[in-house]
C-alpha positions in Angstrom: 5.6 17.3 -71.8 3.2 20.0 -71.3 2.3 20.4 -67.9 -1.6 20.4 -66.3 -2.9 23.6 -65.7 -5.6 23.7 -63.1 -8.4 26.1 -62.0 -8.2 24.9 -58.3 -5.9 23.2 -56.2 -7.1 22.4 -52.5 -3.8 21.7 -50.4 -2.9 19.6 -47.7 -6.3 18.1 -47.0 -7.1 14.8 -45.0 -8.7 13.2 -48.3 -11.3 10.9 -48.1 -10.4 8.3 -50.4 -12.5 4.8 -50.7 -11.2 2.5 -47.5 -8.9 5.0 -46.7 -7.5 8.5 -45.4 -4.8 10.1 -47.3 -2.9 13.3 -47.1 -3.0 15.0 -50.9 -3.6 17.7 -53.1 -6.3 17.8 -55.2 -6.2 19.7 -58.3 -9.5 20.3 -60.2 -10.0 21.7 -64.2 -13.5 22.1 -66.2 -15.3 20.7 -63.3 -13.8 17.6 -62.9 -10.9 16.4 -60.8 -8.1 16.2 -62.9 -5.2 15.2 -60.1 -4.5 13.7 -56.8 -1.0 14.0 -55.7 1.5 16.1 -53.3 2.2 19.5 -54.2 0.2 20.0 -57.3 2.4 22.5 -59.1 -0.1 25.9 -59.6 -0.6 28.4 -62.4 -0.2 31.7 -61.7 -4.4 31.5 -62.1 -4.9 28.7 -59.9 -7.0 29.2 -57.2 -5.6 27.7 -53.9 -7.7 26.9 -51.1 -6.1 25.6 -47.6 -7.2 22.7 -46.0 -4.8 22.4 -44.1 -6.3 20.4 -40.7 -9.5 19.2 -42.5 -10.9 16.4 -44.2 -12.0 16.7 -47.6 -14.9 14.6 -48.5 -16.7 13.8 -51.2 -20.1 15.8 -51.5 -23.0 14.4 -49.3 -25.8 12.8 -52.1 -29.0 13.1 -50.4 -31.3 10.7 -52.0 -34.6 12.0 -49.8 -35.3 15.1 -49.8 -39.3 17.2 -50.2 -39.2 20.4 -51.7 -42.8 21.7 -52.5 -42.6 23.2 -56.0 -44.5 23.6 -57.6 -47.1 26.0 -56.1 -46.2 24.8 -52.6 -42.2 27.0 -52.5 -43.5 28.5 -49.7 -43.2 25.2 -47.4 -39.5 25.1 -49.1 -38.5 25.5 -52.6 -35.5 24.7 -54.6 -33.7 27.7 -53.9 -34.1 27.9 -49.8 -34.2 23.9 -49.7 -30.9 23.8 -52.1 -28.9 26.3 -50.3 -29.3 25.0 -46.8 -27.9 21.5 -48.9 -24.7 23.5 -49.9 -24.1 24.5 -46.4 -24.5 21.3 -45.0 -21.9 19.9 -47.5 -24.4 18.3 -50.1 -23.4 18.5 -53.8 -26.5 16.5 -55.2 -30.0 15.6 -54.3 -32.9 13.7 -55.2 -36.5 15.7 -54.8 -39.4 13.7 -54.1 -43.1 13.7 -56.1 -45.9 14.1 -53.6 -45.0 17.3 -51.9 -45.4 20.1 -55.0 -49.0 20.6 -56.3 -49.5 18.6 -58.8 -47.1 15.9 -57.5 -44.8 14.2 -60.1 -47.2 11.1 -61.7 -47.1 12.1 -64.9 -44.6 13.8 -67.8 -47.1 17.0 -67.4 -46.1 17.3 -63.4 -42.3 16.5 -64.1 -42.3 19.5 -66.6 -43.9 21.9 -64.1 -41.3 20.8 -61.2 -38.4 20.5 -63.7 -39.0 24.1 -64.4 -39.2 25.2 -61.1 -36.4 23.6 -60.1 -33.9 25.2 -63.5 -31.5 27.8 -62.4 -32.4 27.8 -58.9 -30.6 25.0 -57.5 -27.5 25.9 -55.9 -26.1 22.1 -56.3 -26.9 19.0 -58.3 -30.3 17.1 -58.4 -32.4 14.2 -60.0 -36.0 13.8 -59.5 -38.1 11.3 -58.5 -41.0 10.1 -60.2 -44.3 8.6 -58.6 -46.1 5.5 -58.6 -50.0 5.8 -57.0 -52.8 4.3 -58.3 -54.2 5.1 -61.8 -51.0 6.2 -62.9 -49.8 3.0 -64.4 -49.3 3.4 -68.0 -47.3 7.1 -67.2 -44.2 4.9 -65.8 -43.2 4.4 -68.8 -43.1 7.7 -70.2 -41.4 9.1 -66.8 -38.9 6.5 -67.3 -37.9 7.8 -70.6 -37.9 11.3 -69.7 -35.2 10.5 -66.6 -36.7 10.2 -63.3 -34.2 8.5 -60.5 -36.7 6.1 -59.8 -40.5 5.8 -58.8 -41.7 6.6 -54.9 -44.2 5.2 -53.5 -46.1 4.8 -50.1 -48.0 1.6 -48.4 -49.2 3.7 -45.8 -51.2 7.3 -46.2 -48.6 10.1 -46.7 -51.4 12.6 -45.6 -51.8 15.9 -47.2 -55.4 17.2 -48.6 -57.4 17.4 -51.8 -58.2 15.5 -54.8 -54.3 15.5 -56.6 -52.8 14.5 -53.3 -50.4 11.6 -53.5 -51.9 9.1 -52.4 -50.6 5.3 -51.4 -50.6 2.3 -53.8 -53.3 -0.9 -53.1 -51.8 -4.0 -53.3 -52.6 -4.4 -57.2 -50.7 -1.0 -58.0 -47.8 -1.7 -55.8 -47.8 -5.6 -58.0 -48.6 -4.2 -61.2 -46.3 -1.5 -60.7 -43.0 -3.5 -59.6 -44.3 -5.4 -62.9 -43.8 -2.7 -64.9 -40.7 -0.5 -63.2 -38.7 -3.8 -63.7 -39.5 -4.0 -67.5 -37.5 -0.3 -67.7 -35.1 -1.5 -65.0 -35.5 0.9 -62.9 -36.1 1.4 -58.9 -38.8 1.8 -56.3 -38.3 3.9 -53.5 -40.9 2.6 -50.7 -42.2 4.2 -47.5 -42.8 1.0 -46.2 -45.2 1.3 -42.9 -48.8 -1.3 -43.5 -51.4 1.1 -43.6 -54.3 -1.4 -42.8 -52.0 -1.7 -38.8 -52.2 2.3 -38.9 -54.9 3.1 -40.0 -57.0 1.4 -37.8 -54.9 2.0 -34.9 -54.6 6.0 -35.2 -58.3 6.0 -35.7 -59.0 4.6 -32.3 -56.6 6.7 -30.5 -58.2 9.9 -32.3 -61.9 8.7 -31.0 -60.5 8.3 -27.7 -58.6 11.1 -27.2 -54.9 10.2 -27.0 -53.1 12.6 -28.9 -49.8 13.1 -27.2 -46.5 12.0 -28.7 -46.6 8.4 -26.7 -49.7 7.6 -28.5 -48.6 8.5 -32.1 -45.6 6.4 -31.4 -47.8 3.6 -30.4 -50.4 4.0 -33.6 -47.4 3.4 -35.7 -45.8 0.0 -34.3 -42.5 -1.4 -35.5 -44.5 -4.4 -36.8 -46.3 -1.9 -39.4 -42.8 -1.8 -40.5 -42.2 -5.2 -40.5 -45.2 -6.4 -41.6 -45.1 -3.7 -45.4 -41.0 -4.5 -45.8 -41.8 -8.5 -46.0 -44.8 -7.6 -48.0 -42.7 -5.6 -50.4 -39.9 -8.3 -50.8 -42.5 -10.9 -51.7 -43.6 -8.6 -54.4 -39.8 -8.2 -55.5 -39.1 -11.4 -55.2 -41.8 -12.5 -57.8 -41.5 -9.2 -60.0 -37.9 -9.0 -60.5 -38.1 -5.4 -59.4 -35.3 -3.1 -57.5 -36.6 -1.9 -54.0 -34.8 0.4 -52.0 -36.8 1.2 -48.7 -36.4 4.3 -47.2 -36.7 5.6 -43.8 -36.3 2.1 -42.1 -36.5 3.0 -38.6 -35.8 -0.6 -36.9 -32.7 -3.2 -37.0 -35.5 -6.1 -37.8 -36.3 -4.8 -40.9 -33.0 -4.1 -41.8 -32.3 -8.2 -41.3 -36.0 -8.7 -43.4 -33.9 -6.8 -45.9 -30.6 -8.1 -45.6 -31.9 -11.9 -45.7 -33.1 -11.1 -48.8 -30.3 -9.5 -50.5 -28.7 -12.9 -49.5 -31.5 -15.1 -51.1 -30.8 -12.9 -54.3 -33.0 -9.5 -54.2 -31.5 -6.4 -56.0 -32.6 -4.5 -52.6 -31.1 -1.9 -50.3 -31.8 0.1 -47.3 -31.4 3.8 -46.0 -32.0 5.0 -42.3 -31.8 9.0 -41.8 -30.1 10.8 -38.9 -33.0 11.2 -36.8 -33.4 7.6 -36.2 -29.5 7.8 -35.0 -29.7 10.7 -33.0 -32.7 11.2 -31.2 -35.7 8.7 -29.5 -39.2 8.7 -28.7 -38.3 10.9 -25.7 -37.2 13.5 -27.9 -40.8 13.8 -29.5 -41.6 14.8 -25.9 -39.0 17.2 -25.1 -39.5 18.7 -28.7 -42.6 18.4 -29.5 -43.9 18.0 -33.3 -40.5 19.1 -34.2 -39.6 15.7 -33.6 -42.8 14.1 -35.6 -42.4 12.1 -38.1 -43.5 8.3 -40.2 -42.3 5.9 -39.1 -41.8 7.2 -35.5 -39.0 7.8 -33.5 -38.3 4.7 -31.4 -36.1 3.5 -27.9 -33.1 4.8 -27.4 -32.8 0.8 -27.3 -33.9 0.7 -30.9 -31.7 3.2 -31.5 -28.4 1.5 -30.6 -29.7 -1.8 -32.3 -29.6 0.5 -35.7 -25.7 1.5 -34.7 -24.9 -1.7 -34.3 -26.7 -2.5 -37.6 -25.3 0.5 -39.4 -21.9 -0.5 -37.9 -22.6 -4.2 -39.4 -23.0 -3.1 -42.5 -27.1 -3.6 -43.2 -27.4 0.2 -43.9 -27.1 1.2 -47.5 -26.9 4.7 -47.2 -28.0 7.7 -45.0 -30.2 10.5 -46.4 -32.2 13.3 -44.4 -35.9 13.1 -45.6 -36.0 16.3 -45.0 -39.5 17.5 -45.0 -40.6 20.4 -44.1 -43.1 23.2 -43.4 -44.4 26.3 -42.4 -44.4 26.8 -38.4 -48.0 27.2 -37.8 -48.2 23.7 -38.9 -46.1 22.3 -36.5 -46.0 25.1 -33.4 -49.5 26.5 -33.4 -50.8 27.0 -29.8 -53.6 24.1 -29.1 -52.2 21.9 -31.7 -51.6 18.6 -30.7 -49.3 16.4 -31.5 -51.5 13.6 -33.5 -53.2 16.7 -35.5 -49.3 18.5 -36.5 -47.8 17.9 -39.6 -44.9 15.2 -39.6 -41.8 15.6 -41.0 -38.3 16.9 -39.8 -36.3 19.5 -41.3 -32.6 18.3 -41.1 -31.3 18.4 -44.6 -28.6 20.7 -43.6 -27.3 19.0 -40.6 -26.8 15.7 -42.2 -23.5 15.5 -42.6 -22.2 17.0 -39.5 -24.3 14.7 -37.3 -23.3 11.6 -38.7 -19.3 13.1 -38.4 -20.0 14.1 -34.9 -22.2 11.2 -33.8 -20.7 8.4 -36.0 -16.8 9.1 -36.0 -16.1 11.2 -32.9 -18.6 9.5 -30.5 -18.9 6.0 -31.7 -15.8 5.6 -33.3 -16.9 4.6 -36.7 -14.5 5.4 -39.5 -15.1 8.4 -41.8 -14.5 6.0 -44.7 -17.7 4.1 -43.4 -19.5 7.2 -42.9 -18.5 9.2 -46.2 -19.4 6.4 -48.1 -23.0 6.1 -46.6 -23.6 9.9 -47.2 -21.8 9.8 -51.0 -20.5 6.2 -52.4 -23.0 3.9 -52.2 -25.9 6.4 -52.8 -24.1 7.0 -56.2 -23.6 3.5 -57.0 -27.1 2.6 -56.3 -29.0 5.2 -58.6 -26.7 5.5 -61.5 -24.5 8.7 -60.7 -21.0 6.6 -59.9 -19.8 7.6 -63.1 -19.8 11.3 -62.1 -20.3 11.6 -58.2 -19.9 9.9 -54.9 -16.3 9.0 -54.9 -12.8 11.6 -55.0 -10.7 10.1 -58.0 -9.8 11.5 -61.5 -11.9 12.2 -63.7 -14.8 12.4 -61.4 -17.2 16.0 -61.1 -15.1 17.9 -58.5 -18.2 17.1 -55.7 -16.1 18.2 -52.2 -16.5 19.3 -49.1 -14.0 20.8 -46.6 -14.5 19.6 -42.8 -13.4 21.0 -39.7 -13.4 17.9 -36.9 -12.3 20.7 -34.2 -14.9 23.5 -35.5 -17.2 22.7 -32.3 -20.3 25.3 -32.5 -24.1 25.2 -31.4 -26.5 25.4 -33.9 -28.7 28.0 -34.1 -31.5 28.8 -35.8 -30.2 31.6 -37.1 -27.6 29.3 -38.7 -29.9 27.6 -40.7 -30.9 28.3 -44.5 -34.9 26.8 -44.9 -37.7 28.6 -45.5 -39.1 28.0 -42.1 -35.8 27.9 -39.8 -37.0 25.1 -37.0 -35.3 21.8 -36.5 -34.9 19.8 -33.9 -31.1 19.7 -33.8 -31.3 23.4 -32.9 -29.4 23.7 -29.4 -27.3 20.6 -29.9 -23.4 21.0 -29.6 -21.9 19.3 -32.9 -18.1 18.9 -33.0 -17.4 19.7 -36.3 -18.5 22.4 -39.2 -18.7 22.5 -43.0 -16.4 25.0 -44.2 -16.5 25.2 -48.0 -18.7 23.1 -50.5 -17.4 22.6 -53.9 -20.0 21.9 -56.5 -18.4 20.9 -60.5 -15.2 23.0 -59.1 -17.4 25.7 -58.1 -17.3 27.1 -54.7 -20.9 27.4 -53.9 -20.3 27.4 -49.5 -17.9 28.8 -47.0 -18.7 29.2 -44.0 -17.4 32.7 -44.0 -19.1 34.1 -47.1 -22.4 32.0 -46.9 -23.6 30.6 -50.2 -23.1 31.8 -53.4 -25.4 33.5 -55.0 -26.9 31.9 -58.3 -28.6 28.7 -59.2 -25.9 26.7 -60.9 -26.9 23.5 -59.9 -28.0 21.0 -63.3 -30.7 18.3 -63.0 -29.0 15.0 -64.1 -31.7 13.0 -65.8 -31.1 9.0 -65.4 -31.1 6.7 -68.4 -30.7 2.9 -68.0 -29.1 3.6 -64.4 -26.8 6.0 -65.8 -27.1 10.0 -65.5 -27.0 12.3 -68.7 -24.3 14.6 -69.2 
């Protein structure tokens, strides 16, 4: 019997397998992984890489990410916004509409950001699609073409000019749902009730509170609450997938998880802000900490844990969103006027390690399949990512849990290089990202030049080869 011949073998590695931990070799050939076993006999061309004291997981899917191509790359575009992925251990990403000029509402807009985004990825993505009003009969047509999904807002995403995003009426949001579930497909909603802020972040502006306490208070946890059980009314009647993203509070999470038990094809995502830092941190910070829905208590705070740690989170993605410093850091700029969004696509991973396992005691099972499994599942990529086993796109990252180091801002990849987890002592580091059996990270060498990465287009819940 002719033995296997592979291109890459990664030894001794703590593998992160579904449910559990197990010590193996992993052999890898055409970009898939071919083997799981204990000492993988190599080629005299095989590649070996160490892991010897580190997990190997499978590559962090971010689901939420906003790179601004095109004609906005120099907020972040796929080349900057994809490598600071790779270093943070992501092997695939999903790139939301409304941030690129023109945003992605029609088959015209997804050709202009499909081509801005071809051989300059460094790692895998899909591509969301929009839903905003007067865009109705392009779903369709989006649909076909391979979008993830459909994104769209109840509350204002901001931004200026005539073909900005803008969020769906009541009748869109119906009609839509109406017609995303005739294709099958999902919609991604930033659920906060726009009539609640709206109203209230026009009477702090005419009366001149502008600090960080009085954003957070012009966007309430019951603007939450009030667009989630809006949303799952409309599902309920429509038929359609929902998958809410950003939820900031534990009761939304419970709106959401009574109604997958009542039937709903729903699911729910939180991000590692909401995990790691509070409203205080908007103070301390300053607009590096803005963002919709707000930061809330670090009593809130623990109350997602414990939901996370109950299982009502679905999966954990950055929504990283970023821009250029003046935006944000201008002198006299105050903190209602600066542009919200956080830039932590990079960190994701090592947070959720560091805060998750070694703090809180959560297993890395639990956490790898937040960051990888279930995001697969959910939008049609199990078949290819999400999960170590044969056969499987060879999607891995090496982990360090001793690596302790400070990040820097100097460490980081962006366009712009502010975060707000700049300063903070993680435990762990990302030491090599393996994208299709490509090395595309190490921590030594940086990433590898090229843009490699392929734009998996998603048919009837499945992605195209």
């Amino acid at each position: 019997m002719k033995e296997e011949v592979y291109e890459l073998i990664i030894r001794n590695g703590e593998v992160v397998l579904p449910g559990e931990v197990r010590r193996l070799d992993i052999g890898v050939k055409d970009g898939r992984i071919a083997a799981l076993g204990e000492a993988l006999q190599a080629s005299p061309d095989t590649r070996i890489i160490n892991a010897e004291g580190q997990y190997v997981l499978p590559g962090m899917i971010d689901m939420h990410v906003h790179f601004n191509e095109p004609a906005l790359g120099h907020w972040e575009g796929f080349r900057s916004g994809s490598a600071a992925l790779a270093a943070g251990g992501c092997t695939c990403y999903a790139d939301m509409p409304l941030n690129g000029n023109p945003p992605t509402v029609n088959l015209e807009a997804l050709r202009l950001k499909a081509e801005a985004a071809a051989g300059n990825s460094a790692v895998d993505y899909v591509l969301w699609g929009g839903l905003v009003p007067g865009n109705l009969e392009e779903l369709d047509g989006l649909a076909a073409a391979g979008v993830t999904g459909f994104k769209a807002f109840i509350s204002n995403p901001g931004g200026e000019g005539e073909g900005r995003f803008r969020e769906v009426d009541d009748g869109t949001l119906y009609q839509g749902m109406l017609r995303i579930a005739a294709t099958g497909g999902i919609l991604a909603l930033h659920a906060e009730s726009e009539a609640i802020t709206s109203v209230l972040g026009a009477a702090a502006i005419r009366e001149g509170r502008r600090s960080a306490r009085d954003f957070v208070a012009s966007r309430p946890p019951e603007a939450e609450l009030e667009a989630v059980a809006r949303a799952l009314l409309y599902s309920e009647r429509t038929g359609c997938r929902l998958h809410f993203v950003h939820i900031s509070t534990a009761a939304a999470l419970e709106l959401i998880h009574d109604a997958k038990l009542r039937g709903l094809d729903v699911t729910a995502e939180t991000c590692p802000h909401y995990l790691i830092l509070d409203e205080g941190s908007m103070e301390t910070l300053g607009p590096l900490a803005k963002c919709a829905p707000p930061l809330r208590s670090s009593t809130e705070r623990e109350r997602l844990w414990a939901a996370l740690a109950a299982g009502r989170v679905d999966l954990i993605a950055s929504d990283h969103s970023p821009c250029p410093p003046e935006l944000k850091l201008a002198p006299g700029l105050s903190f209602m006027e600066a542009w919200g969004g956080i830039s932590g696509a990079q960190s994701s991973l090592e947070l959720m390690f560091h805060e998750g396992v070694r703090v809180r005691g959560l297993p890395v099972t639990q956490i790898s399949a937040l960051l990888s499994g279930q995001p697969a599942r959910r939008f049609g990529l199990e078949e290819r990512k999400g999960s170590i086993a044969p056969g499987l796109d060879a999607d891995l990252v090496l982990l360090d849990p001793d690596a302790a180091y400070t990040l820097r801002a100097e460490d980081l990849l962006y366009r712009h290089p502010h975060s707000p987890y700049v300063g903070m002592t993680l435990s762990c580091k990302v030491t090599t990202t393996i994208c299709r059996g490509k090395v595309v990270y190490t921590a030594g060498e940086g990433v590898v030049q090229g843009g490699g990465g392929e734009w998996l287009r998603i048919t009837r819940s499945r992605p195209g080869l």
